[in-house]
C-alpha positions in Angstrom: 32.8 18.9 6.7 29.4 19.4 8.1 30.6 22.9 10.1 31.7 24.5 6.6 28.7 23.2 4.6 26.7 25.0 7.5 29.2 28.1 7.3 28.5 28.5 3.2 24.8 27.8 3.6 24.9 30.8 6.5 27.3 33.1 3.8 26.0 32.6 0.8 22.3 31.2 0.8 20.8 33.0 3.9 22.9 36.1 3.9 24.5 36.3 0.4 23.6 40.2 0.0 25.7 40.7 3.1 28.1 38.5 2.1 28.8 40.5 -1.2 28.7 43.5 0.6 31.3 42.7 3.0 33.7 41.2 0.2 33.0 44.8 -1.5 34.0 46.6 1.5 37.2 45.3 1.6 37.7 45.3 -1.8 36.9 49.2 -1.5 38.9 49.5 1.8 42.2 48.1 0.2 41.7 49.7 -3.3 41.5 53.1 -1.4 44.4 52.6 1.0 46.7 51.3 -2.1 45.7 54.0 -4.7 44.0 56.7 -2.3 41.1 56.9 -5.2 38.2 59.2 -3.5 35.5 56.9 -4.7 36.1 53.7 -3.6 36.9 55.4 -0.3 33.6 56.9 -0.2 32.6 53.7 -1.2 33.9 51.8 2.0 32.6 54.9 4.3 28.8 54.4 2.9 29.1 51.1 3.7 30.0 51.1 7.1 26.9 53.2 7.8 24.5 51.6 5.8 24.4 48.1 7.2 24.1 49.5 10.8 20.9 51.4 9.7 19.7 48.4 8.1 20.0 46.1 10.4 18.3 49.2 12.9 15.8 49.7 10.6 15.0 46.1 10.3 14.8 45.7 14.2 12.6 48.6 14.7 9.9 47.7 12.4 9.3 44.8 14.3 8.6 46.9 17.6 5.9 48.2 18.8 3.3 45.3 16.9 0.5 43.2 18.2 -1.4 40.9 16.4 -4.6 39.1 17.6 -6.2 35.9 16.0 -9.9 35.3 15.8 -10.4 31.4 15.4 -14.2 30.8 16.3 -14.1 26.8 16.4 -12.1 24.5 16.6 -14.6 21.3 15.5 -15.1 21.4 11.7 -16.2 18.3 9.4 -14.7 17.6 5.9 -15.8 20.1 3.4 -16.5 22.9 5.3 -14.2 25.8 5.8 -12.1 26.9 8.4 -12.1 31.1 9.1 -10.1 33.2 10.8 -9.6 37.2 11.3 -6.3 38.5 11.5 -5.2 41.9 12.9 -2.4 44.0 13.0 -1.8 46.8 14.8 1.1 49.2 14.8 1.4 50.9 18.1 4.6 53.4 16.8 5.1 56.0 15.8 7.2 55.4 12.9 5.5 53.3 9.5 5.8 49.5 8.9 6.6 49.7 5.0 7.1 46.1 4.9 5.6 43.2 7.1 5.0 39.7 5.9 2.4 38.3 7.8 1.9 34.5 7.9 -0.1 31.8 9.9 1.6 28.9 10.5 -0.4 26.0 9.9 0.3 22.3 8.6 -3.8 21.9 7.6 -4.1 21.1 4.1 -5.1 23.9 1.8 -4.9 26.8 4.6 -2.9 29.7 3.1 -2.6 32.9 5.3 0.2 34.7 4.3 -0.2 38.4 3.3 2.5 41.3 2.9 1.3 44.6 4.7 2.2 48.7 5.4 1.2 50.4 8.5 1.0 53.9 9.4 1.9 55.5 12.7 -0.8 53.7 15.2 -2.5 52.4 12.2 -4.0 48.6 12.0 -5.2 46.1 9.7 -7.5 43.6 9.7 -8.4 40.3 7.4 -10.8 37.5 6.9 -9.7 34.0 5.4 -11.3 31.3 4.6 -9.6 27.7 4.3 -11.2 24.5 2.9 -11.4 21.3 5.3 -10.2 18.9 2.7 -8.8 16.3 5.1 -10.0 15.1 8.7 -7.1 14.5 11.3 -6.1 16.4 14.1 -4.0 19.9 12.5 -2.3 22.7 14.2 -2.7 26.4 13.4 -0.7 29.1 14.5 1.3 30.9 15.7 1.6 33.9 13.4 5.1 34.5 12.1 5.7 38.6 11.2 8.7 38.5 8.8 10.3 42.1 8.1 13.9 43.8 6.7 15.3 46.2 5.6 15.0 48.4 2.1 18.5 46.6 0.7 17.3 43.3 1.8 20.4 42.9 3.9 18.6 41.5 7.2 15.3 39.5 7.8 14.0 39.2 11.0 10.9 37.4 12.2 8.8 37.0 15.4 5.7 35.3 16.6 2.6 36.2 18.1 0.2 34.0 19.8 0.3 30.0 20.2 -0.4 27.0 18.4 -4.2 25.8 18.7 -5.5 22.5 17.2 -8.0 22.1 14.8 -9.6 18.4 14.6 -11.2 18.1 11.4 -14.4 15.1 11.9 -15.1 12.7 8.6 -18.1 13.7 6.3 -20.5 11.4 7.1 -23.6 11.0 3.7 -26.9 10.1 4.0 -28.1 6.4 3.7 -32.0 6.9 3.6 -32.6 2.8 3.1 -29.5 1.4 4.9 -30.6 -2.4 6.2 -28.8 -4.7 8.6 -30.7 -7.5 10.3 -32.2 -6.5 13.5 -31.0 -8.3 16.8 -32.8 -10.7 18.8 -33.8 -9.6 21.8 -34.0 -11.7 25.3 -37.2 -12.6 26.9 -40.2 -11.1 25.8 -38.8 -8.8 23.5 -37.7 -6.4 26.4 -34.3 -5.6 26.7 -33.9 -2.4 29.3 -30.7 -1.1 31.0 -30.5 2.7 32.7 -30.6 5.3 30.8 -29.0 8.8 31.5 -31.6 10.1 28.9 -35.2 10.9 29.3 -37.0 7.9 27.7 -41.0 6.7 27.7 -39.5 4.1 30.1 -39.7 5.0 34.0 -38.1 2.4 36.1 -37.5 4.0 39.6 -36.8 7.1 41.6 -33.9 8.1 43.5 -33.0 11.2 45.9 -31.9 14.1 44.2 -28.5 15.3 43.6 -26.9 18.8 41.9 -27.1 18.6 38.4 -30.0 17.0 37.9 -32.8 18.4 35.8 -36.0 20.1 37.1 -38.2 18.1 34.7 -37.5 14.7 36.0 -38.5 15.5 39.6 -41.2 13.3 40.7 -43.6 15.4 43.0 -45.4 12.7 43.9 -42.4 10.7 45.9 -41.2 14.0 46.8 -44.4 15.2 48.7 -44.8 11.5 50.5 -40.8 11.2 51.5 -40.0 14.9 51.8 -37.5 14.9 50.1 -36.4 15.9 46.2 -36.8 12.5 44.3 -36.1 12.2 40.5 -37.4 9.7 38.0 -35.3 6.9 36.6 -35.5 5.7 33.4 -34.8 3.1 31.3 -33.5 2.5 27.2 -36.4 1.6 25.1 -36.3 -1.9 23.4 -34.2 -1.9 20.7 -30.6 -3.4 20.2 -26.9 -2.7 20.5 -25.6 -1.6 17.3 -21.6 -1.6 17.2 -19.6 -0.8 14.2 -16.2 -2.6 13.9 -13.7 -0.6 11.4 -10.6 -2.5 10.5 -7.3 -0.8 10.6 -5.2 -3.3 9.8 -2.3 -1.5 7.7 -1.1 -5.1 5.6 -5.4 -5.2 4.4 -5.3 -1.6 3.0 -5.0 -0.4 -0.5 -4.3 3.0 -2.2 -3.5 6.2 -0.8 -5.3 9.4 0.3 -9.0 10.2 -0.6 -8.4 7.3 -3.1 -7.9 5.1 -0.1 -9.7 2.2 1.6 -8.8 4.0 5.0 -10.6 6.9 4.3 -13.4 5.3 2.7 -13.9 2.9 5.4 -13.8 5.7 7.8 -16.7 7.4 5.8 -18.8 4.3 5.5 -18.1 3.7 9.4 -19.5 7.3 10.1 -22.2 7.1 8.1 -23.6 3.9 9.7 -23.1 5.3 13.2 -25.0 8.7 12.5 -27.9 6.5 10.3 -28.3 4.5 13.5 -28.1 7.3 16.5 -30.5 9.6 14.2 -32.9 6.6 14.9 -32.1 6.5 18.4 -30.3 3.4 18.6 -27.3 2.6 20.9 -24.3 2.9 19.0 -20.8 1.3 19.9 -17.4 1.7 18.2 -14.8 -0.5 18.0 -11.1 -0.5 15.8 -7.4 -1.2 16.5 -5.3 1.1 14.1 -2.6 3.4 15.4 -4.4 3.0 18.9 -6.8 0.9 20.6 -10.1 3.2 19.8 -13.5 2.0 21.8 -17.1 3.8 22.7 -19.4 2.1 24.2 -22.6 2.0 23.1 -24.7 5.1 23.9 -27.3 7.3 21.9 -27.4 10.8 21.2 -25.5 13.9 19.6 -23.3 13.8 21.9 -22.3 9.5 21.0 -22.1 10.4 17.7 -19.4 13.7 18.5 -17.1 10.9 20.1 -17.2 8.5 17.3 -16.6 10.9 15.2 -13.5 12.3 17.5 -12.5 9.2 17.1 -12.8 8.5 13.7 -11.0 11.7 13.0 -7.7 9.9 14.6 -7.8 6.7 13.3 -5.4 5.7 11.4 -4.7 2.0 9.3 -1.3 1.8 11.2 -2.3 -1.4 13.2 -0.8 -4.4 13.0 -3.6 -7.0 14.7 -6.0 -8.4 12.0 -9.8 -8.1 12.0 -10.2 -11.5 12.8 -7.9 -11.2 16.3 -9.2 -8.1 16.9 -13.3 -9.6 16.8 -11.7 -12.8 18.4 -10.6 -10.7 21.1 -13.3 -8.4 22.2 -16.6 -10.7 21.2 -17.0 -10.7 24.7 -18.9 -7.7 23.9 -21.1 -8.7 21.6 -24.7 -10.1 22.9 -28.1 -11.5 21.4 -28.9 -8.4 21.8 -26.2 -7.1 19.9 -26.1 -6.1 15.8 -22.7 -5.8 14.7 -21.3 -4.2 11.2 -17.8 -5.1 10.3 -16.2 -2.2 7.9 -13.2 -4.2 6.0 -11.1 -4.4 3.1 -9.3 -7.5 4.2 -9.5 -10.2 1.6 -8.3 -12.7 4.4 -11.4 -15.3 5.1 -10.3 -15.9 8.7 -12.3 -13.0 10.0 -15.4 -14.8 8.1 -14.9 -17.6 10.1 -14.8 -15.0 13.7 -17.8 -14.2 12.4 -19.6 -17.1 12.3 -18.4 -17.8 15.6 -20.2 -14.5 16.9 -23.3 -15.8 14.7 -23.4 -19.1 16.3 -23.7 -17.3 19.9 -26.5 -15.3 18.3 -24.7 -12.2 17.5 -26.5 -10.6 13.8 -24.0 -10.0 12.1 -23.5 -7.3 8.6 -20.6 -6.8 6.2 -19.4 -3.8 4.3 -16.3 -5.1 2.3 -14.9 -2.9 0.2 -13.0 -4.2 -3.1 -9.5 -3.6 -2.8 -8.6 -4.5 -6.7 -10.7 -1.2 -7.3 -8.4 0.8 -5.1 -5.3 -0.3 -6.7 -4.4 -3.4 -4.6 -3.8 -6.8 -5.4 -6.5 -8.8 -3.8 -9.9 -10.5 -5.0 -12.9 -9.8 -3.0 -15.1 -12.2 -4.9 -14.0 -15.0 -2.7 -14.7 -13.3 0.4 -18.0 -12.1 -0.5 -18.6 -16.0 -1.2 -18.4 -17.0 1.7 -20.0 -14.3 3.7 -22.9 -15.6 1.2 -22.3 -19.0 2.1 -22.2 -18.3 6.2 -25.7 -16.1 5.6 -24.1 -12.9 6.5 -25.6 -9.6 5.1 -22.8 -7.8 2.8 -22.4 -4.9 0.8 -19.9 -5.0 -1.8 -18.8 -1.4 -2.2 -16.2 -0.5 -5.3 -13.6 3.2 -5.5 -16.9 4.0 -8.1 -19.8 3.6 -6.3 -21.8 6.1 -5.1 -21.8 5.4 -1.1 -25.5 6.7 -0.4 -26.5 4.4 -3.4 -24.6 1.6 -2.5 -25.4 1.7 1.3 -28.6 3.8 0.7 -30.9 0.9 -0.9 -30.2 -2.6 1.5 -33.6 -2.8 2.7 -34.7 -3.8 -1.3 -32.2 -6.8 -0.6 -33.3 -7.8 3.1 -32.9 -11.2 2.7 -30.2 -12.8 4.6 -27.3 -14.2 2.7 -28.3 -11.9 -0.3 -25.5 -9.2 -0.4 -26.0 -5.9 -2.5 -23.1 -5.7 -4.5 
């Protein structure tokens, strides 16, 4: 049953011109051997020349084409666009009068399909322009040149090029007043660990080895030992910042942009760029699809990763917030700040929480309220009893403006008094 629903899908959907045609050539081919009728012989003649010049005409206009593909970058973030140039050229001698030209692609919003002509040794050349609407890893290409013939009997297609991926990071929005409360640090105030930056901080010297920049030799050491020494450094002061996103599937609510996925991922990538444009140490922690970790480093480059990573998380996971902080506190200090990004409406990851707290961890929530995304939970009670275990929380709605939300904590830097 399967072969002939295949075999009528072949006649009569993908080739039903050629299917009527052949029915009409025997239809033509009997009539004229039974009533010897000039016409319908003719009839039968014309079409036992004209598909073989179709189908040749169809397989020559796909020879003697090459196509190249300008695609500058391959990093974009949300909202910006994605270009490409797209060029044609017909090395024959005869014209192209018909060649659809399309760039396969499964990014959202990219349409590159566009029906051409070519002269003899002629070529043509386009620009377009594709919003980023959605971050996630995307494939673009190859392009597919679809051609046939003048009755439409045959379609042929072939592709040029190969597939190249496109990873699309999260917009990330500015949060000029974001507050979380600052970690203790040990001893004196002084918490220092090497550094593969240049900081204020010079701890050392070593030989030097390739790579290593001109600026951080030390002439000094160098002149008394002979031979090329570099300066070592160390971080300045200042605390571990780690932002814990939770990708639990059973916490989320709605769907797409009107999501708590996506907006958790937004609110996660805005607190790691608020933090690393103040040169903080910034770590990254969730357990969605995958187990996704950075360890806590500063810089562009730090926040390229998180955001890499970001860009692949999904809220397929099926360990909890509270396991997940359970599990990995281990990495969490006195000197250590960290910012849980949830939607769960479960308390037990409160109560992981205080556990961190009691070993000196500071500690900030950003729960968002799931009954505002379309799901069935209550927020209210969780938000209690962050309040009540004197954790900092922000209480973000579908609504709310993030850089207004986030953007204004330090106006409530009292700990225990959440913005809401």
């Amino acid at each position: 049953m399967r072969a002939l629903r295949r075999l009528l899908r072949f006649l009569l959907v993908r080739h039903r011109s050629l299917t009527v045609l052949t029915v009409l050539f025997f239809v033509a081919l009997i009539g004229a051997f039974s009533t010897g009728f000039w016409l319908v012989s003719r009839l039968a003649n014309l079409i036992v020349v004209g598909v073989p010049i179709a189908y040749l005409w169809a397989w020559l206009n796909l020879r003697g084409l090459e196509v190249a593909v300008e695609r500058p970058v391959d990093r974009l973030q949300e909202g910006n666009d994605f270009e490409e140039r797209i060029t044609v050229v017909n090395h024959g001698w005869f014209t192209k009068l018909w060649l659809e030209v399309e760039d396969l692609s499964d990014l959202p919003g990219h349409r590159a399909r566009r029906v051409i002509g070519l002269g003899p040794h002629a070529r043509r050349s386009w620009r377009t322009v594709s919003p980023c609407t959605r971050r996630g890893l995307y494939t673009i290409g190859p392009v597919r040149v679809t051609t046939g013939d003048l009755f439409g009997l045959f379609r042929r297609s072939r592709t040029f090029g190969e597939a190249q991926h496109v990873l699309v990071y999260p917009r990330a929005v500015e949060l000029p007043k974001f507050f979380v409360p600052p970690a203790l640090l040990p001893g004196e105030g002084r918490f220092r660990r090497p550094s593969h930056y240049v900081t204020p901080n010079a701890a050392g010297v070593r030989e030097y080895q390739p790579g290593d920049s001109f600026n951080r030799i030390h002439w000094r050491s160098t002149a008394r030992t002979g031979e090329l020494m570099v300066k070592l450094f160390e971080l300045d002061p200042a605390s571990d910042v780690w932002v814990v996103l939770d990708l639990h599937r059973a916490a989320q609510s709605g769907e797409g942009d009107d999501g708590t996925e996506e907006h958790a991922v937004r609110i996660a990538a805005s607190v790691a760029r608020f933090f690393l444009l103040a040169n903080r140490s910034v770590g990254f922690l969730a357990h969605g699809r995958r187990f996704h970790l950075e360890e806590p480093e500063r810089g562009l480059s730090q926040y390229t990763r998180i955001l890499e990573e970001l860009a692949l998380a999904r809220a397929e996971g099926d360990t909890p917030l509270a396991e997940v902080l359970n599990h990995e506190g281990r990495r969490f200090g006195r000197h250590t700040t960290v910012v849980a990004v949830t939607p769960s409406t479960d308390e037990s990851w409160v109560v992981s929480l205080q556990m961190l707290a009691g070993r000196g961890v500071k500690l900030a929530a950003i729960l968002l309220e799931p009954r505002t995304f379309g799901g069935q939970g209550n927020a209210l009670f969780v938000f209690g009893a962050l309040a009540a275990a004197d954790i900092f929380t922000y209480l973000v709605k579908r609504s709310d403006d993030l850089t207004a939300t986030l953007g204004s904590g330090a106006e409530a830097a009292l700990p225990g008094k959440g913005r809401r």
